[in-house]
C-alpha positions in Angstrom: 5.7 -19.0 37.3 3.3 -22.4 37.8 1.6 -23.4 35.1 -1.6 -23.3 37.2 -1.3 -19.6 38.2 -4.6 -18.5 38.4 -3.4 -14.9 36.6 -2.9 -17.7 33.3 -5.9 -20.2 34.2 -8.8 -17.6 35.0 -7.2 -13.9 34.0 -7.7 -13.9 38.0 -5.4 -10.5 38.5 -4.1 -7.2 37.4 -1.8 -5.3 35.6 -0.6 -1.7 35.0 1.9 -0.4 32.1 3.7 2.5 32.9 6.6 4.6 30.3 9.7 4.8 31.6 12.0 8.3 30.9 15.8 8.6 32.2 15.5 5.4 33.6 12.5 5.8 36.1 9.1 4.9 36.0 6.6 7.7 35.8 3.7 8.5 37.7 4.6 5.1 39.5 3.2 6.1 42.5 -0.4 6.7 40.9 -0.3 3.6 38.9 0.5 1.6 42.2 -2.5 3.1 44.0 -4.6 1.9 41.3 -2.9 -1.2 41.5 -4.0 -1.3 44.9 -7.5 -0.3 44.7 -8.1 -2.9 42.0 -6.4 -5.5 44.6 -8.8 -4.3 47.1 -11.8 -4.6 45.1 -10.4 -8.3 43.5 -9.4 -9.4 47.5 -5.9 -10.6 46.1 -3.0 -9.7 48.4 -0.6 -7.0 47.4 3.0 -6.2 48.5 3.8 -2.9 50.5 3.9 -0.2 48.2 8.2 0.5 49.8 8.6 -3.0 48.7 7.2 -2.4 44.9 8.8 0.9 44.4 12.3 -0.9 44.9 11.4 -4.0 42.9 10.5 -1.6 39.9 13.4 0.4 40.3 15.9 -2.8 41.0 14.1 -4.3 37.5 14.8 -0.7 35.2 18.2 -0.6 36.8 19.5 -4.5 36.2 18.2 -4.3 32.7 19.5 -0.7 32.3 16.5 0.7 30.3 16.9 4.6 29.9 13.8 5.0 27.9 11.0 2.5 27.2 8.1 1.0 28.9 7.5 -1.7 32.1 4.7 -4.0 32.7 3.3 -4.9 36.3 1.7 -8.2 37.0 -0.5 -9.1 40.1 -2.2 -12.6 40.2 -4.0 -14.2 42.7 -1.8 -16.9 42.2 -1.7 -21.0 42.4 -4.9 -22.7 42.4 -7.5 -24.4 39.8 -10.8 -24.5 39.9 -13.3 -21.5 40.0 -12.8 -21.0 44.3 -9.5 -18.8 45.1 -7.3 -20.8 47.4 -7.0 -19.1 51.1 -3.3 -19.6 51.5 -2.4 -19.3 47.7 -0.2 -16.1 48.0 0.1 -13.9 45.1 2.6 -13.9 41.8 4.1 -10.5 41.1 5.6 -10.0 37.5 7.8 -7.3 36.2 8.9 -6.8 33.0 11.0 -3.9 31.2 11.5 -3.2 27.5 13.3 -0.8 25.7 12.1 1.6 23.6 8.4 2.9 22.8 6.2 1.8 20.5 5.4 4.9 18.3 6.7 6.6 16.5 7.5 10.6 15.6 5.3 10.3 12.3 2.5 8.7 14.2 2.3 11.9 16.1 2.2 14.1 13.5 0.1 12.1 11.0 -2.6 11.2 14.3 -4.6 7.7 14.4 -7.7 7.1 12.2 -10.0 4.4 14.2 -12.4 2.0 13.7 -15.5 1.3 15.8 -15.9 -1.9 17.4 -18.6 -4.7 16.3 -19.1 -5.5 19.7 -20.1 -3.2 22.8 -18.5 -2.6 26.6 -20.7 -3.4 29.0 -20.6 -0.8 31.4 -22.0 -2.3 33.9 -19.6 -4.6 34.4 -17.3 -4.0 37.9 -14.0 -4.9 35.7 -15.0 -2.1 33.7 -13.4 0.0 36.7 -10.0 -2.1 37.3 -7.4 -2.9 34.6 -7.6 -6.6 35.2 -5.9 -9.3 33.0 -9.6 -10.2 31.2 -8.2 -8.1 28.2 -9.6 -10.2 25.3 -12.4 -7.7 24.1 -9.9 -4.9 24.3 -6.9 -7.4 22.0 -10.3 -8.1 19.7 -11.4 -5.1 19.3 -7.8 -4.2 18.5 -7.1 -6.7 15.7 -10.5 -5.5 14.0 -9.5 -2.5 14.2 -6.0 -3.3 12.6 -7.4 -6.0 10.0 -9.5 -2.5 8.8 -6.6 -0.5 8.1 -7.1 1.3 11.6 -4.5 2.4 14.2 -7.1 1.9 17.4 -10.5 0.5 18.2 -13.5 2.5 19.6 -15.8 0.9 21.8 -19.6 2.0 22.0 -21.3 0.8 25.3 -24.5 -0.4 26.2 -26.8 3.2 25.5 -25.1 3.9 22.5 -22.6 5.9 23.5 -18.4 5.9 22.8 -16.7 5.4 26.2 -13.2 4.5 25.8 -10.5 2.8 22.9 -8.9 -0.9 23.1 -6.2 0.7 24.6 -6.9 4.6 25.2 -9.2 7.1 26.3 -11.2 9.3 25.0 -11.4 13.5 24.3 -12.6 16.0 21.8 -12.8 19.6 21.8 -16.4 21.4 21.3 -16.9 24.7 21.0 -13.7 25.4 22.8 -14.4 22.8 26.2 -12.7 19.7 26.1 -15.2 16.6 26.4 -14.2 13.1 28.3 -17.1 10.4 28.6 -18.0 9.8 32.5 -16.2 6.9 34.8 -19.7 5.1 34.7 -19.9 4.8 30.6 -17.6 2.2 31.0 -13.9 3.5 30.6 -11.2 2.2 32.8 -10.1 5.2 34.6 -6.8 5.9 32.8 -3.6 7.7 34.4 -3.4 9.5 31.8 -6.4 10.6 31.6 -6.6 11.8 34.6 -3.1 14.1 34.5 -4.7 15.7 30.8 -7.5 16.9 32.7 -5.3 18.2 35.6 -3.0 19.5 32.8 -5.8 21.5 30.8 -7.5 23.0 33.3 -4.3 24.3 34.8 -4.0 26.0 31.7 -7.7 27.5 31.6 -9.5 25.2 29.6 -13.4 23.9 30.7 -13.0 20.4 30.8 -16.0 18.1 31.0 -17.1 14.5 31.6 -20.1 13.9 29.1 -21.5 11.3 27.1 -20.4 10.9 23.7 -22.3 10.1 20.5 -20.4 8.8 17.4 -22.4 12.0 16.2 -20.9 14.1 18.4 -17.4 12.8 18.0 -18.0 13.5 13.8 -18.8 16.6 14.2 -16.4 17.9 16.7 -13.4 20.4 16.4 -10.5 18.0 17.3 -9.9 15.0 19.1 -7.0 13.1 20.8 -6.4 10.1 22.7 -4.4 8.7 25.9 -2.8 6.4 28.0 0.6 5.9 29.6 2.6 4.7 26.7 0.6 7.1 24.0 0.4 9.7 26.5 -1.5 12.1 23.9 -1.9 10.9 20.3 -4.1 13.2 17.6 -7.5 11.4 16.4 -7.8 12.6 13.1 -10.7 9.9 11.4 -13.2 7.5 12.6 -14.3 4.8 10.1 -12.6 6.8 7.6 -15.0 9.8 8.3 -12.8 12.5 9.3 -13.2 14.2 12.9 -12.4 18.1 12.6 -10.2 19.1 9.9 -9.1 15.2 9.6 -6.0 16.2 10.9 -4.4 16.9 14.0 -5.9 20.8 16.4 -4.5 22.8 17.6 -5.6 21.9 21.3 -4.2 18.9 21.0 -0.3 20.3 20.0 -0.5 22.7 23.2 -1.5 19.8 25.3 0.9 17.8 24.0 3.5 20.4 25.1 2.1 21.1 28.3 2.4 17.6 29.1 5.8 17.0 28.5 6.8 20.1 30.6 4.3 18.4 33.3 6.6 15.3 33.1 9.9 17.1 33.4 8.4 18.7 36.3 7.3 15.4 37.7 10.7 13.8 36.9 12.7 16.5 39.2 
């Protein structure tokens, strides 16, 4: 990789993080169409989707990774200075790892997080792709971290929580199950997206609202997501405990539900 790869020089690219289970990568063919939008939107050259698919697969299978997790990486490529180079043609990484990073007690002890000192700013268009400009989501982390906390919470600009450093957000309320709204500054999450399919198969109302840290305190349950979490229990924020303070009863059954969704998906 050159050392003047605009993905390292500017953050000028993308990336997508996917789990991998019996040696595939799942929902690959949703994270690559987000890949895709994002390379739209960013005007950086992408590969054919065929040609992806068998570079992910060829990467799980020569490093023979059963279970674990693999990282996509889109840059523009070569070039300095603020102008992207016409010709520069883009820099695709891929790299596999095995095993996950949490673990069974994690699950059944949920994550207590800490709000950020800083907010998203949801107007911003890179709110909206998973770009490699992903130092407010590794600061908000390590704050989060240095506090004793297993994930930062971000407010936006009204006041309002919109996603985690690395997660989105739910809670249950009166019975519906509450997501903030694409505009209040989340990254659309994969995730995210297959919970809400997921619970309203089963029957569940499931609405995109905006959330107070009020609201969060004083709801039934929460949980969090993404592709490597999938769906983790939120149990306190700022030490202030959200339901019971530990993990519903919602969550458990979506939990279940979305493993059986992933067997499903991996037939």
């Amino acid at each position: 990789m050159s050392a003047t790869d605009r993905g390292l020089l500017y953050g000028d690219g993308l990336f997508e993080t996917m789990r991998i289970e019996a040696g595939r990568a799942l929902y690959l063919q949703e994270h690559l169409a987000r890949l895709a939008a994002g390379a739209q939107f960013l005007q950086i050259p992408s590969l054919p989707p065929g040609d992806l698919w068998q570079a992910v697969a060829l990467t799980i299978a020569a490093n023979d990774v059963a279970e674990g997790s693999l990282r996509l990486t889109l840059t523009r490529g070569e070039g300095t200075g603020p102008d992207p180079v016409a010709e520069a043609g883009p820099t695709l990484v891929i790299n596999v790892r095995s095993g996950l990073p949490y673990r069974k007690e994690q699950y059944l002890n949920g994550f207590r997080v800490r709000l950020a000192s800083f907010r998203r700013d949801s107007s911003s268009p890179l709110c909206r792709v998973k770009s490699l400009n992903f130092l407010p989501n590794v600061l908000a982390r390590r704050e989060a971290k240095a506090a004793g906390g297993d994930e930062g919470l971000f407010l936006n600009g009204e006041g309002n929580l919109c996603e985690g450093a690395v997660s989105n957000l739910f809670l249950r309320e009166k019975g519906r199950l509450i997501t903030p709204p694409e505009d209040s500054g989340i990254l659309p999450g994969i995730t995210r997206r297959m919970v809400m399919d997921t619970a309203r198969g089963a029957g569940h109302e499931v609405l995109e609202e905006e959330i107070t840290p009020a609201r969060l305190g004083q709801a039934e349950e929460a949980f969090l997501t993404n592709s490597l979490l999938e769906i983790m229990p939120l149990v306190a924020v700022d030490e202030r405990p959200v339901g019971r303070g530990v993990p519903g009863p919602l969550t458990g059954r979506l939990m279940e539900l979305y493993r059986l969704r992933k067997g499903a998906a991996r037939r």
